[in-house]
Phi, psi and omega in degrees: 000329191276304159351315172311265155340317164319308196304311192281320189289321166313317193286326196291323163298309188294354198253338161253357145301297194276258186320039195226288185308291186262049167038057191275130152321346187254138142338127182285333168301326178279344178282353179258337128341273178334294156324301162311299188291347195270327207250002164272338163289325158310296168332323213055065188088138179287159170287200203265330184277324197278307165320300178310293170308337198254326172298311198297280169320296198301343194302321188230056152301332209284337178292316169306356162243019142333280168322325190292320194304311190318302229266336173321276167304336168280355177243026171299357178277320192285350186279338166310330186280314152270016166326295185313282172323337168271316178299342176263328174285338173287296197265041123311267212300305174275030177278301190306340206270331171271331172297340186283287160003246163350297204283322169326302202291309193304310207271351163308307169329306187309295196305314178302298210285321158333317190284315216293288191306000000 
């Protein structure tokens, strides 16, 4: 497990590098998300102990949003203040987020029903 954990900590760091490094608009976990996921598709997949480990994190995710919860009440006068705009970037976004959705899904579909023939 700590090996694991290693592992996941590692991609998150070279990923806060590289946005670091070239000044990215993106977060270094997610590029380090990215990262991970680009070198488990080479791999074929993860192993057993890294599987274990990552259920084992998602299993107590719900901790992970303690800070949000935190910072929420702590600025809540500015989200008052600004509401229209976070309320218009949440559902833009997840309008966009179902629609991707969606289109991922028809074209995995086409392709699983292409293979079955």
């Amino acid at each position: 497990m700590l090996q694991s954990l290693t592992i996941l900590l590692v991609f998150q760091l070279l990923g806060e590098v590289i946005a670091r490094a070239f000044a990215l608009p993106v977060p270094g976990p997610v590029i380090g998300m990215a990262l991970l996921f680009v070198a488990l598709m080479l791999r074929g997949g993860p192993d057993e102990p890294l599987r274990s480990t990552a259920g084992t994190l998602l299993q107590h995710l719900s901790l992970l949003f303690v800070p949000a919860g935190t910072g929420v009440i702590l600025y809540g006068a500015r989200l008052a203040d600004e509401w229209l705009p976070l309320t218009a970037a949440l559902v833009g976004s997840t309008l966009l987020t179902i629609a991707v959705t969606a289109v991922v899904l028809r074209a995995l579909s086409k392709r699983v029903h292409q293979a079955e023939h």
